[in-house]
DRENDO-1510 file (C-alpha; in Angstrom, 1 decimal, always signed):
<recs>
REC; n; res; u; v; w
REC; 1; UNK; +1.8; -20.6; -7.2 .
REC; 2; UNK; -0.5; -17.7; -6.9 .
REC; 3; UNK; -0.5; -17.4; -11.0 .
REC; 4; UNK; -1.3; -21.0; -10.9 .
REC; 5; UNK; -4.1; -20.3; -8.7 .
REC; 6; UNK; -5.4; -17.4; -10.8 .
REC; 7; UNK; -5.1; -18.9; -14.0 .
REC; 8; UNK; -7.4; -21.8; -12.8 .
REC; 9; UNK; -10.0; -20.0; -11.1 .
REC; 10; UNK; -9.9; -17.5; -14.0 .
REC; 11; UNK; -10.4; -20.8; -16.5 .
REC; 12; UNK; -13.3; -21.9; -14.4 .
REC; 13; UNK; -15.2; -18.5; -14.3 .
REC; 14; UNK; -14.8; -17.6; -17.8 .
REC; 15; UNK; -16.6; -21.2; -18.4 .
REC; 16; UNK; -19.3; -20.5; -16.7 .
REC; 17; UNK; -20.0; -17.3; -18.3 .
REC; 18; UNK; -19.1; -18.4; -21.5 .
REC; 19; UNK; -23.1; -18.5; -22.6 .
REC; 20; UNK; -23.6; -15.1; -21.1 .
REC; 21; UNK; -20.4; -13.8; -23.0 .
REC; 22; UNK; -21.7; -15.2; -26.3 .
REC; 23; UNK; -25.4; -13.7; -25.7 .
REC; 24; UNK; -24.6; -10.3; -25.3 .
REC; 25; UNK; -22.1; -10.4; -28.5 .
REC; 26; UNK; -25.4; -11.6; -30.3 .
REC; 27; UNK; -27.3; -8.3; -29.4 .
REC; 28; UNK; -25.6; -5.4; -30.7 .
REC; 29; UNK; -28.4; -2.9; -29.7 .
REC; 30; UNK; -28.1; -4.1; -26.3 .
REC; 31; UNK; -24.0; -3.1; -26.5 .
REC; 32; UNK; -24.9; +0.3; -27.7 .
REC; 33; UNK; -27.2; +0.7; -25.1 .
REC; 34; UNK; -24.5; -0.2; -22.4 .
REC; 35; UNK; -21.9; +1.9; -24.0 .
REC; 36; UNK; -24.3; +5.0; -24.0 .
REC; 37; UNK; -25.0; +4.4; -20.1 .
REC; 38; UNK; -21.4; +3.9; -19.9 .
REC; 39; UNK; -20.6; +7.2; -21.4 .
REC; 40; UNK; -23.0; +8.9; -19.8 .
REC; 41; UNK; -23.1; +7.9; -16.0 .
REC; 42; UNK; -20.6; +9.1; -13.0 .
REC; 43; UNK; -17.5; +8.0; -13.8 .
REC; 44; UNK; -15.8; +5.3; -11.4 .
REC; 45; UNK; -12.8; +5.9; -10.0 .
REC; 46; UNK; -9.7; +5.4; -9.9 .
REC; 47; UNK; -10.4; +5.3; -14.0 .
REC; 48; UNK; -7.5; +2.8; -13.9 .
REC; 49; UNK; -7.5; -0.4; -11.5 .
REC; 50; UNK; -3.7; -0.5; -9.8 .
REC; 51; UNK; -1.0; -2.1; -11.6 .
REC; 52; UNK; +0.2; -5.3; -9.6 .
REC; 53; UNK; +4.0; -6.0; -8.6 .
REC; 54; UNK; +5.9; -8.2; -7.5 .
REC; 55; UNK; +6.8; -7.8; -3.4 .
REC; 56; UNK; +9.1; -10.0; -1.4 .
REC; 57; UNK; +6.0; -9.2; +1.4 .
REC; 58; UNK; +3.3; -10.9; -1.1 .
REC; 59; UNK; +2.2; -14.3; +0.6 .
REC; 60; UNK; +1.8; -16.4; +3.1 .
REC; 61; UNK; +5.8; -16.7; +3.3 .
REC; 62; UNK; +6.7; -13.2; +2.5 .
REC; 63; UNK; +9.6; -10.6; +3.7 .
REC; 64; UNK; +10.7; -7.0; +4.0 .
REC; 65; UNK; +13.7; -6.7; +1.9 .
REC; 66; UNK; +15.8; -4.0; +4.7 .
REC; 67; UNK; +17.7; -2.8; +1.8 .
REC; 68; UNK; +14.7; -1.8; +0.4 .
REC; 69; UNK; +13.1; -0.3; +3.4 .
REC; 70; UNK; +16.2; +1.8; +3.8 .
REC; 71; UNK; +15.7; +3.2; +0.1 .
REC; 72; UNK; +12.5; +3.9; +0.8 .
REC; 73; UNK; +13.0; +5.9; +4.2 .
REC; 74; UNK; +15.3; +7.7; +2.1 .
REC; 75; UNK; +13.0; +8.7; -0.8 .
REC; 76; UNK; +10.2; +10.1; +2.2 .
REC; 77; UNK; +13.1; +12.0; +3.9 .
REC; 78; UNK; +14.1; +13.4; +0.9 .
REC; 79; UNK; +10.7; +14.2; -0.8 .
REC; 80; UNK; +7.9; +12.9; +0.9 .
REC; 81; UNK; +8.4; +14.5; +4.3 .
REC; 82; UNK; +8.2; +17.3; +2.9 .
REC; 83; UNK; +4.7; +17.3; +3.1 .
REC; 84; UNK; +3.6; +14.3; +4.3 .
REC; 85; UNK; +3.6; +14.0; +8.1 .
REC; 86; UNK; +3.8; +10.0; +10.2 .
REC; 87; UNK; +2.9; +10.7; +13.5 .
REC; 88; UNK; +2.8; +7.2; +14.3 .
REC; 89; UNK; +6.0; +5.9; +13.5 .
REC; 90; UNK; +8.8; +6.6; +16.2 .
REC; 91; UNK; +12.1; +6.7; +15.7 .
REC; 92; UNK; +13.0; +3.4; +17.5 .
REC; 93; UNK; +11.5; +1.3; +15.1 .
REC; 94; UNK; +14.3; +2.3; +12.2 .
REC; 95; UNK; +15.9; -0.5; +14.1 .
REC; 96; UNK; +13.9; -2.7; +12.1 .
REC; 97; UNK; +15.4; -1.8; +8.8 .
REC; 98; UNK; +19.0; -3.4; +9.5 .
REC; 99; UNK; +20.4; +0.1; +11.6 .
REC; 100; UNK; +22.6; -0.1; +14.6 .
REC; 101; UNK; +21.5; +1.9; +18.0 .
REC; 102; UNK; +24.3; +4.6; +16.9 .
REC; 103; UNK; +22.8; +4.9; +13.5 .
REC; 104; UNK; +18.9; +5.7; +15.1 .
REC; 105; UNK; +20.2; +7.9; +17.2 .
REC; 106; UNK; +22.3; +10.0; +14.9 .
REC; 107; UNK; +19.4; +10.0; +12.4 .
REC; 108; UNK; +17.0; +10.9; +14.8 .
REC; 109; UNK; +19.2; +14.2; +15.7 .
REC; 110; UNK; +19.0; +15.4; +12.3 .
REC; 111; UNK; +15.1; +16.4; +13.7 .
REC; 112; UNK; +14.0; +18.9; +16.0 .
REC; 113; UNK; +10.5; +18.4; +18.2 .
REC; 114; UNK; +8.4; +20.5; +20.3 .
REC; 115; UNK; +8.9; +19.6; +24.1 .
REC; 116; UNK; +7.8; +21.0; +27.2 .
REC; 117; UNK; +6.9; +23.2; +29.3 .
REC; 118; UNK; +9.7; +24.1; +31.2 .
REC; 119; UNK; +10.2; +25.1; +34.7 .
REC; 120; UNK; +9.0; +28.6; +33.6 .
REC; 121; UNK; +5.6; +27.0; +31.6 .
REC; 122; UNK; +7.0; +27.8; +28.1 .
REC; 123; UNK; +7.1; +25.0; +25.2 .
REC; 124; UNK; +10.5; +24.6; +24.2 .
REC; 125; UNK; +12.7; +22.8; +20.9 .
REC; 126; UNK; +14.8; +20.3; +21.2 .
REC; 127; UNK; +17.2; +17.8; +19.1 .
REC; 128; UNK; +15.0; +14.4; +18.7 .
REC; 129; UNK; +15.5; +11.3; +20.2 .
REC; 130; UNK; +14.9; +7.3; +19.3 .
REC; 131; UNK; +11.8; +7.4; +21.4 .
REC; 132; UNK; +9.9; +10.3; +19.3 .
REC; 133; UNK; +7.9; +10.0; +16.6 .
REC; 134; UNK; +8.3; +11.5; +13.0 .
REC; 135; UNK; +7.5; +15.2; +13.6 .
REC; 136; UNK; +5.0; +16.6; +10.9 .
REC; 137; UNK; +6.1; +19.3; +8.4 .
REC; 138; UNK; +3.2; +22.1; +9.2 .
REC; 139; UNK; +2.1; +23.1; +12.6 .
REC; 140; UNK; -1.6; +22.2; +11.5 .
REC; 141; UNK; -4.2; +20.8; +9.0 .
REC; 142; UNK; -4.7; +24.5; +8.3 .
REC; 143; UNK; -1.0; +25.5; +7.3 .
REC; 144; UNK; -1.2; +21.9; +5.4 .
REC; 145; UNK; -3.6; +23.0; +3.5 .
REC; 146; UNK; -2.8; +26.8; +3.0 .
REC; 147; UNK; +0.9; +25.4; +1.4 .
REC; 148; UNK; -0.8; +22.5; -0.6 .
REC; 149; UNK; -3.7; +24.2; -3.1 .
REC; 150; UNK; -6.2; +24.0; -0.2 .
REC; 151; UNK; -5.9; +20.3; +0.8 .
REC; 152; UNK; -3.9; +18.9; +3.1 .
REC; 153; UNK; -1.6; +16.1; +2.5 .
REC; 154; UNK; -2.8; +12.7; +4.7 .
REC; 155; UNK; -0.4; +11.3; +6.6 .
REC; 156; UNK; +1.5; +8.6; +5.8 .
REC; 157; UNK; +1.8; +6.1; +9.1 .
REC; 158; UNK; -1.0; +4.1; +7.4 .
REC; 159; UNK; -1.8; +5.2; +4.3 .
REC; 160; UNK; -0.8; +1.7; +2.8 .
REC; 161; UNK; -4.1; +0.1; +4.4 .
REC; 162; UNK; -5.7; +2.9; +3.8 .
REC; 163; UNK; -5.4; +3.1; +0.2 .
REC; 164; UNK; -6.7; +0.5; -1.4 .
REC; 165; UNK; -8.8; +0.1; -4.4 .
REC; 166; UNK; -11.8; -2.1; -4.2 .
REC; 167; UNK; -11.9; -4.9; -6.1 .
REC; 168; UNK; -14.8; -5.9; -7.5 .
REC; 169; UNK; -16.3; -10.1; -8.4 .
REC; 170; UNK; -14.7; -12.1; -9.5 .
REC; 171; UNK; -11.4; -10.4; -8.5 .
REC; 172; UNK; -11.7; -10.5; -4.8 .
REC; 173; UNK; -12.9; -14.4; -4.9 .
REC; 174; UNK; -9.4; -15.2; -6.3 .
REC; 175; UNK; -7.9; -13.0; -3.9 .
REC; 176; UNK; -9.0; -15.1; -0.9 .
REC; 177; UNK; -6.7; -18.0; -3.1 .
REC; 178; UNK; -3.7; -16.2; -3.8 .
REC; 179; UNK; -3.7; -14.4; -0.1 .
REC; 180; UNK; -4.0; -11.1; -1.8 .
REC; 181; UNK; -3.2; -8.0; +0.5 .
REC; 182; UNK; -0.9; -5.9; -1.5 .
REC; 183; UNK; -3.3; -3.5; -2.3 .
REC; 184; UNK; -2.4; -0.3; -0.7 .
REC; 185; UNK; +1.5; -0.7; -2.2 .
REC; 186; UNK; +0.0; -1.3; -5.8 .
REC; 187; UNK; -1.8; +1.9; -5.4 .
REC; 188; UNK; +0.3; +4.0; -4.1 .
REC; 189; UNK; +3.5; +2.8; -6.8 .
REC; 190; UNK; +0.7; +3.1; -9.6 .
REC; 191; UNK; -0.6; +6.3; -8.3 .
REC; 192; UNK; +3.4; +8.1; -8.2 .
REC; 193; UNK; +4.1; +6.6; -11.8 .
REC; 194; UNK; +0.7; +7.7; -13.5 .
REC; 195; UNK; +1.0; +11.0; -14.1 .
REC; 196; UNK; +0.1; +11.9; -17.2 .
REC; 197; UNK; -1.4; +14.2; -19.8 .
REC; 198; UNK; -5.3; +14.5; -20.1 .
REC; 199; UNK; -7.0; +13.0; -22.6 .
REC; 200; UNK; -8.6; +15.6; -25.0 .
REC; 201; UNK; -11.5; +17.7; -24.2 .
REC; 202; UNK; -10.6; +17.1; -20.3 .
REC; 203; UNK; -10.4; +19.5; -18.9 .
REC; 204; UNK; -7.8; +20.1; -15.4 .
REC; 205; UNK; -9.0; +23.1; -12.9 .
REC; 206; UNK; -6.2; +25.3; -12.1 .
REC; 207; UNK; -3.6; +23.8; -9.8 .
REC; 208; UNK; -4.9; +20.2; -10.3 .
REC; 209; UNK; -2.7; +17.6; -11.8 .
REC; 210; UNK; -4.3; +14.6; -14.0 .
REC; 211; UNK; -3.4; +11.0; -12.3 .
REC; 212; UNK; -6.1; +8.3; -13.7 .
REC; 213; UNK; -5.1; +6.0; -10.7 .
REC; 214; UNK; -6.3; +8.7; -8.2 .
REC; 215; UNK; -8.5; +6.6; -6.0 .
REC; 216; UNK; -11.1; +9.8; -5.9 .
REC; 217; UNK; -11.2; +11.5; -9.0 .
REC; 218; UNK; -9.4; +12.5; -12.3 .
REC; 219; UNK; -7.3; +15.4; -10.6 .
REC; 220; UNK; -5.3; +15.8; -7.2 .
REC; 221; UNK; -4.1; +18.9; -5.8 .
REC; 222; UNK; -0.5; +16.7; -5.2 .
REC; 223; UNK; +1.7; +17.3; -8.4 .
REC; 224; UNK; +4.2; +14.8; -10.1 .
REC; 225; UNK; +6.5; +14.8; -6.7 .
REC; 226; UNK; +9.3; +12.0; -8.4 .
REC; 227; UNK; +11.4; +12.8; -11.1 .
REC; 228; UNK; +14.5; +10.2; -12.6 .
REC; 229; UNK; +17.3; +11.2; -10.5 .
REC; 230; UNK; +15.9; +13.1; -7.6 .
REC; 231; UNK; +17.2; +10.7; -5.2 .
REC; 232; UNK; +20.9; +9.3; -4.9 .
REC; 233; UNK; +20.5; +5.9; -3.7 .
REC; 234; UNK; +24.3; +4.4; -2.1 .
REC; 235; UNK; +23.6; +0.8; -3.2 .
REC; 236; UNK; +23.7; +1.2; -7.2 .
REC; 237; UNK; +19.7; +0.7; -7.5 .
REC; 238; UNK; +18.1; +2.9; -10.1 .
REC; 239; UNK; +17.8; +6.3; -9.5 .
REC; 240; UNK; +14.3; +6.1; -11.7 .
REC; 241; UNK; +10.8; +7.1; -11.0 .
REC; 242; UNK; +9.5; +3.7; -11.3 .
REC; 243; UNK; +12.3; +2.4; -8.5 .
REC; 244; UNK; +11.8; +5.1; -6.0 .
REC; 245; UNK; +8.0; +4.3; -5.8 .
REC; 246; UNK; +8.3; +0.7; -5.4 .
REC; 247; UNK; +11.0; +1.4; -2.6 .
REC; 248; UNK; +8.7; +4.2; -0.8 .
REC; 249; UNK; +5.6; +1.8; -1.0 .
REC; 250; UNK; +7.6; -1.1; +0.6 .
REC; 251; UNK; +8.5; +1.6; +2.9 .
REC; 252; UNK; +5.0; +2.6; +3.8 .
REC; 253; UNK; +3.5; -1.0; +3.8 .
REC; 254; UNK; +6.4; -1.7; +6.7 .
REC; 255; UNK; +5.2; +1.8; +8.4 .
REC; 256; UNK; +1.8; +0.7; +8.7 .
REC; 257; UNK; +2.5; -3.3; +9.4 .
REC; 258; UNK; +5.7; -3.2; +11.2 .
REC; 259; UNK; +4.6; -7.1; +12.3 .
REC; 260; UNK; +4.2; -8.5; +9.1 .
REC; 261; UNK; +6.8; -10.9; +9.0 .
REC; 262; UNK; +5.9; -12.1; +12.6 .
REC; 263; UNK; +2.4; -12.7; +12.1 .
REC; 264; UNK; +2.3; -14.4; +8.9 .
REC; 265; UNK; +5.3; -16.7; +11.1 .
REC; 266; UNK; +2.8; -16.9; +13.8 .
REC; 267; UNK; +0.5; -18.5; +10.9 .
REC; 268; UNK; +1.7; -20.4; +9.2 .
REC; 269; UNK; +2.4; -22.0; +13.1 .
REC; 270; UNK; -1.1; -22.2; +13.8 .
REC; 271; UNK; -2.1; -24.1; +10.7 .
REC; 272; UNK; +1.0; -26.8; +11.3 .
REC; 273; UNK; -0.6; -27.1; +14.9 .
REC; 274; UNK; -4.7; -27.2; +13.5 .
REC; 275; UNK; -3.1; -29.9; +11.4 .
REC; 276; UNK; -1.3; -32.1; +13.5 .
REC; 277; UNK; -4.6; -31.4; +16.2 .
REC; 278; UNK; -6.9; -32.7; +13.4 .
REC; 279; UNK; -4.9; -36.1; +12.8 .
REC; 280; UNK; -4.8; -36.5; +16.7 .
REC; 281; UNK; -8.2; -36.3; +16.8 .
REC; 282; UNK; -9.0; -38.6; +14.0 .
REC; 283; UNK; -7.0; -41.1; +15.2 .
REC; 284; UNK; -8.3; -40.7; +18.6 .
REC; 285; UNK; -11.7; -41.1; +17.2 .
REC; 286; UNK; -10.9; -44.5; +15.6 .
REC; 287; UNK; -9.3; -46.1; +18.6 .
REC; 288; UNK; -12.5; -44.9; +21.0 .
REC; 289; UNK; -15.1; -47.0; +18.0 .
REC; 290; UNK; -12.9; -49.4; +16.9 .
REC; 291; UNK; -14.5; -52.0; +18.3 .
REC; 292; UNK; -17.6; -50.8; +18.4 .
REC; 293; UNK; -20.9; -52.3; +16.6 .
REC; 294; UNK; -22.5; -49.3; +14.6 .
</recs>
Protein backbone atom coordinates (compact mmCIF):
# COMPACT_ATOMS: atom_id res chain seq x y z
CA UNK A 1 0.00 0.00 0.00
CA UNK A 2 2.35 2.66 0.89
CA UNK A 3 4.40 2.02 -2.58
CA UNK A 4 1.05 2.24 -4.10
CA UNK A 5 0.62 5.53 -2.48
CA UNK A 6 4.02 6.79 -3.51
CA UNK A 7 4.05 5.70 -6.89
CA UNK A 8 0.80 7.72 -7.46
CA UNK A 9 1.58 10.88 -5.84
CA UNK A 10 5.09 10.60 -7.42
CA UNK A 11 3.12 10.18 -11.02
CA UNK A 12 1.10 13.20 -10.24
CA UNK A 13 3.95 15.57 -9.21
CA UNK A 14 6.35 14.72 -11.83
CA UNK A 15 3.22 15.77 -14.23
CA UNK A 16 3.03 18.82 -13.02
CA UNK A 17 6.55 19.72 -13.38
CA UNK A 18 6.97 18.05 -16.42
CA UNK A 19 7.16 21.76 -18.38
CA UNK A 20 9.48 22.98 -15.75
CA UNK A 21 11.70 19.69 -16.22
CA UNK A 22 11.73 20.15 -19.96
CA UNK A 23 12.69 24.11 -19.70
CA UNK A 24 15.62 23.89 -17.79
CA UNK A 25 16.95 20.89 -20.10
CA UNK A 26 16.46 23.59 -22.87
CA UNK A 27 18.97 26.03 -21.18
CA UNK A 28 22.27 24.62 -20.74
CA UNK A 29 23.94 27.83 -19.51
CA UNK A 30 21.44 28.00 -16.88
CA UNK A 31 22.60 24.12 -15.82
CA UNK A 32 26.14 25.30 -15.67
CA UNK A 33 25.30 28.02 -13.68
CA UNK A 34 23.51 25.75 -11.02
CA UNK A 35 26.19 23.22 -11.05
CA UNK A 36 28.89 25.96 -10.39
CA UNK A 37 26.65 27.31 -7.25
CA UNK A 38 26.33 23.72 -6.53
CA UNK A 39 29.98 23.17 -6.35
CA UNK A 40 30.69 26.11 -4.74
CA UNK A 41 28.12 26.68 -1.83
CA UNK A 42 28.08 24.98 1.89
CA UNK A 43 27.58 21.59 1.39
CA UNK A 44 24.28 20.06 2.82
CA UNK A 45 24.40 17.42 4.98
CA UNK A 46 24.02 14.39 5.55
CA UNK A 47 25.64 14.33 1.73
CA UNK A 48 23.55 11.17 1.44
CA UNK A 49 19.59 11.11 2.32
CA UNK A 50 18.95 7.67 4.58
CA UNK A 51 18.41 4.55 2.90
CA UNK A 52 14.74 3.28 3.70
CA UNK A 53 13.89 -0.36 5.10
CA UNK A 54 11.51 -2.33 5.66
CA UNK A 55 10.21 -2.39 9.60
CA UNK A 56 7.55 -4.58 11.08
CA UNK A 57 6.89 -0.95 13.14
CA UNK A 58 6.24 1.03 9.69
CA UNK A 59 2.45 1.87 9.52
CA UNK A 60 -0.61 2.39 10.79
CA UNK A 61 -0.76 -1.52 11.78
CA UNK A 62 2.86 -2.02 12.75
CA UNK A 63 4.82 -4.28 15.43
CA UNK A 64 8.04 -4.74 17.41
CA UNK A 65 9.29 -7.99 16.31
CA UNK A 66 10.72 -9.20 20.35
CA UNK A 67 13.15 -11.40 18.69
CA UNK A 68 14.44 -8.55 17.15
CA UNK A 69 14.43 -6.25 20.12
CA UNK A 70 16.37 -8.85 22.04
CA UNK A 71 19.12 -8.85 19.20
CA UNK A 72 19.33 -5.51 19.39
CA UNK A 73 19.74 -5.12 23.30
CA UNK A 74 22.30 -7.52 22.73
CA UNK A 75 24.35 -5.67 20.03
CA UNK A 76 24.21 -2.19 22.58
CA UNK A 77 25.35 -4.44 25.57
CA UNK A 78 27.95 -5.71 23.63
CA UNK A 79 29.22 -2.60 21.74
CA UNK A 80 27.20 0.21 22.08
CA UNK A 81 27.14 0.64 25.88
CA UNK A 82 30.32 0.94 25.66
CA UNK A 83 30.04 4.35 25.15
CA UNK A 84 26.76 5.19 24.71
CA UNK A 85 24.81 5.91 27.96
CA UNK A 86 20.38 5.48 28.26
CA UNK A 87 19.49 7.06 31.27
CA UNK A 88 16.07 6.78 30.59
CA UNK A 89 15.32 3.37 30.00
CA UNK A 90 15.04 1.22 33.37
CA UNK A 91 15.49 -2.05 33.60
CA UNK A 92 11.81 -3.05 34.10
CA UNK A 93 10.80 -2.36 30.74
CA UNK A 94 13.10 -5.52 29.21
CA UNK A 95 9.83 -7.05 30.17
CA UNK A 96 8.65 -5.78 27.03
CA UNK A 97 10.94 -7.75 24.85
CA UNK A 98 9.40 -11.32 25.60
CA UNK A 99 11.77 -11.86 29.16
CA UNK A 100 10.38 -13.46 32.20
CA UNK A 101 10.62 -11.45 35.85
CA UNK A 102 13.74 -14.01 36.58
CA UNK A 103 15.35 -13.13 33.38
CA UNK A 104 15.23 -8.99 34.19
CA UNK A 105 16.39 -9.54 37.29
CA UNK A 106 19.39 -11.64 36.53
CA UNK A 107 20.27 -9.29 33.72
CA UNK A 108 19.93 -6.44 35.65
CA UNK A 109 22.61 -7.93 38.21
CA UNK A 110 25.16 -8.19 35.73
CA UNK A 111 25.28 -3.96 36.49
CA UNK A 112 26.52 -2.13 39.29
CA UNK A 113 24.88 1.64 40.22
CA UNK A 114 25.80 4.34 42.50
CA UNK A 115 23.44 4.35 45.62
CA UNK A 116 23.29 6.23 48.62
CA UNK A 117 24.31 7.73 51.20
CA UNK A 118 24.50 5.50 53.87
CA UNK A 119 23.96 5.76 57.58
CA UNK A 120 27.48 7.23 57.65
CA UNK A 121 26.71 9.96 54.57
CA UNK A 122 28.95 8.10 52.07
CA UNK A 123 27.76 7.09 48.33
CA UNK A 124 28.00 3.51 48.05
CA UNK A 125 27.89 0.59 44.92
CA UNK A 126 25.62 -1.77 44.65
CA UNK A 127 24.32 -4.85 42.32
CA UNK A 128 21.29 -3.29 40.09
CA UNK A 129 17.92 -3.94 40.28
CA UNK A 130 14.65 -4.02 37.71
CA UNK A 131 13.68 -0.62 38.94
CA UNK A 132 17.13 1.24 37.84
CA UNK A 133 17.88 2.69 34.83
CA UNK A 134 20.77 1.82 32.32
CA UNK A 135 23.84 3.27 34.17
CA UNK A 136 26.08 5.34 31.82
CA UNK A 137 29.62 4.22 30.96
CA UNK A 138 31.66 7.65 32.14
CA UNK A 139 31.13 9.46 35.27
CA UNK A 140 30.55 12.67 33.14
CA UNK A 141 30.21 14.64 29.77
CA UNK A 142 33.83 15.47 30.52
CA UNK A 143 35.32 11.84 30.88
CA UNK A 144 32.87 11.21 27.71
CA UNK A 145 34.59 13.34 25.95
CA UNK A 146 38.30 13.01 27.17
CA UNK A 147 37.84 8.97 26.00
CA UNK A 148 36.02 9.86 22.72
CA UNK A 149 38.40 12.47 20.54
CA UNK A 150 36.89 15.35 22.46
CA UNK A 151 33.15 14.66 21.89
CA UNK A 152 31.00 12.97 23.82
CA UNK A 153 28.85 10.22 22.72
CA UNK A 154 24.81 11.30 23.00
CA UNK A 155 22.83 9.08 24.70
CA UNK A 156 20.79 6.75 23.26
CA UNK A 157 17.20 6.72 25.26
CA UNK A 158 15.98 8.85 22.31
CA UNK A 159 18.20 9.23 19.84
CA UNK A 160 15.73 7.50 17.31
CA UNK A 161 13.46 10.76 17.31
CA UNK A 162 16.13 12.56 17.58
CA UNK A 163 17.89 11.67 14.53
CA UNK A 164 16.11 12.33 11.81
CA UNK A 165 16.97 13.79 8.52
CA UNK A 166 14.68 16.35 7.11
CA UNK A 167 12.95 15.72 4.29
CA UNK A 168 12.54 18.14 1.96
CA UNK A 169 9.06 18.87 -0.82
CA UNK A 170 7.76 16.88 -2.26
CA UNK A 171 9.03 14.01 0.04
CA UNK A 172 7.38 14.97 3.26
CA UNK A 173 3.87 15.53 1.26
CA UNK A 174 3.87 11.81 0.48
CA UNK A 175 4.98 11.09 3.83
CA UNK A 176 1.72 12.44 5.46
CA UNK A 177 0.19 9.40 2.82
CA UNK A 178 2.22 6.59 3.59
CA UNK A 179 2.29 7.47 7.57
CA UNK A 180 6.02 7.91 7.39
CA UNK A 181 7.85 8.06 10.82
CA UNK A 182 10.69 5.66 10.39
CA UNK A 183 13.07 8.21 10.11
CA UNK A 184 15.33 8.11 13.02
CA UNK A 185 15.85 3.96 12.43
CA UNK A 186 16.76 4.68 8.67
CA UNK A 187 19.37 7.02 9.83
CA UNK A 188 20.83 5.44 12.34
CA UNK A 189 21.05 1.68 10.17
CA UNK A 190 22.38 3.96 7.16
CA UNK A 191 24.62 5.89 9.34
CA UNK A 192 26.42 2.29 11.03
CA UNK A 193 26.67 0.80 7.43
CA UNK A 194 28.18 3.95 5.54
CA UNK A 195 31.47 4.00 6.49
CA UNK A 196 33.48 4.49 3.88
CA UNK A 197 36.66 5.74 2.17
CA UNK A 198 36.79 9.54 1.13
CA UNK A 199 36.45 10.51 -2.05
CA UNK A 200 39.72 12.00 -3.50
CA UNK A 201 41.09 15.30 -2.53
CA UNK A 202 39.00 15.03 0.83
CA UNK A 203 40.52 15.44 3.12
CA UNK A 204 39.74 13.63 7.00
CA UNK A 205 41.32 15.66 10.25
CA UNK A 206 43.17 13.36 12.42
CA UNK A 207 40.94 11.03 14.46
CA UNK A 208 37.79 11.70 12.26
CA UNK A 209 36.24 8.99 10.35
CA UNK A 210 34.37 9.71 6.81
CA UNK A 211 30.43 8.60 7.07
CA UNK A 212 28.46 10.56 4.20
CA UNK A 213 25.20 9.83 6.11
CA UNK A 214 26.47 11.81 9.14
CA UNK A 215 23.56 14.09 9.81
CA UNK A 216 26.20 17.06 10.56
CA UNK A 217 29.07 16.89 8.49
CA UNK A 218 31.49 14.62 6.35
CA UNK A 219 33.52 13.31 9.53
CA UNK A 220 32.54 12.08 13.10
CA UNK A 221 34.78 11.55 15.87
CA UNK A 222 32.77 7.83 16.32
CA UNK A 223 34.74 5.21 14.28
CA UNK A 224 33.33 2.17 12.26
CA UNK A 225 31.99 0.50 15.78
CA UNK A 226 30.36 -2.87 13.78
CA UNK A 227 32.36 -5.35 12.20
CA UNK A 228 30.82 -9.02 10.46
CA UNK A 229 30.94 -11.24 13.37
CA UNK A 230 31.44 -9.03 16.39
CA UNK A 231 28.28 -10.19 17.84
CA UNK A 232 27.05 -13.91 18.40
CA UNK A 233 23.46 -13.82 18.01
CA UNK A 234 21.66 -17.46 19.65
CA UNK A 235 18.81 -17.48 17.10
CA UNK A 236 20.90 -18.24 13.70
CA UNK A 237 20.36 -14.50 12.38
CA UNK A 238 23.34 -13.07 10.56
CA UNK A 239 26.13 -12.22 12.40
CA UNK A 240 26.70 -9.21 9.53
CA UNK A 241 27.17 -5.54 9.82
CA UNK A 242 24.09 -4.78 7.91
CA UNK A 243 21.96 -7.17 10.45
CA UNK A 244 23.29 -5.86 13.65
CA UNK A 245 22.19 -2.27 12.71
CA UNK A 246 18.81 -2.97 11.66
CA UNK A 247 18.47 -5.01 15.01
CA UNK A 248 20.08 -2.04 17.26
CA UNK A 249 17.80 0.56 15.38
CA UNK A 250 14.68 -1.49 16.07
CA UNK A 251 16.11 -1.57 19.40
CA UNK A 252 16.45 2.16 19.86
CA UNK A 253 13.17 3.09 18.08
CA UNK A 254 11.37 0.72 21.01
CA UNK A 255 13.80 2.60 23.63
CA UNK A 256 12.48 5.89 22.69
CA UNK A 257 8.59 4.74 21.86
CA UNK A 258 8.17 1.94 24.20
CA UNK A 259 4.05 2.64 23.40
CA UNK A 260 4.16 2.26 19.94
CA UNK A 261 2.19 -0.61 19.41
CA UNK A 262 -0.51 0.74 21.93
CA UNK A 263 -1.01 4.00 20.40
CA UNK A 264 -1.22 3.22 16.88
CA UNK A 265 -4.09 0.36 18.54
CA UNK A 266 -5.49 3.27 20.32
CA UNK A 267 -5.85 4.76 16.62
CA UNK A 268 -6.76 3.01 14.59
CA UNK A 269 -9.82 2.88 17.59
CA UNK A 270 -10.49 6.36 17.32
CA UNK A 271 -10.94 6.48 13.63
CA UNK A 272 -13.50 3.17 13.70
CA UNK A 273 -15.40 5.38 16.46
CA UNK A 274 -15.12 9.07 14.22
CA UNK A 275 -16.58 6.72 11.60
CA UNK A 276 -19.36 5.11 13.01
CA UNK A 277 -20.08 8.87 15.00
CA UNK A 278 -20.12 10.46 11.48
CA UNK A 279 -22.82 7.84 9.98
CA UNK A 280 -24.88 8.37 13.29
CA UNK A 281 -24.89 11.82 12.75
CA UNK A 282 -25.82 11.76 9.09
CA UNK A 283 -28.54 9.64 9.65
CA UNK A 284 -29.70 11.61 12.46
CA UNK A 285 -29.61 14.54 10.34
CA UNK A 286 -31.92 13.00 7.72
CA UNK A 287 -34.58 11.78 10.09
CA UNK A 288 -34.73 15.47 11.99
CA UNK A 289 -35.46 17.19 7.98
CA UNK A 290 -37.06 14.48 6.43
CA UNK A 291 -40.11 15.98 6.30
CA UNK A 292 -39.20 19.16 6.18
CA UNK A 293 -39.91 21.82 3.23
CA UNK A 294 -36.53 23.45 2.37
Amino acid sequence: MKTLVTSILSFAFAAGLGSAVLAQEATPANGAAAAHHEESATPHYPLKEPKEEEWTFAGPFGHYDKSQLQRGLKVYTEVCSACHSMNLVPFRMLDELGYSEAQVKAFAANYEVQDGPNAAGEMFTRKAVPSDHFPAPFANAEAAAASNNGAAPPDFSLIAKAREVERGFPQFVFDIFTQYQEGGPDYIHSLLTGYEEPPAGFQVPQGGHYNPYFHAAAVLAMPKPLSDGQVTYDDGAPATVDQYSKDVSAFLMWAAEPHLEERKRTGFMVMIFLLIFTVLIYLTKRSIYANKEH
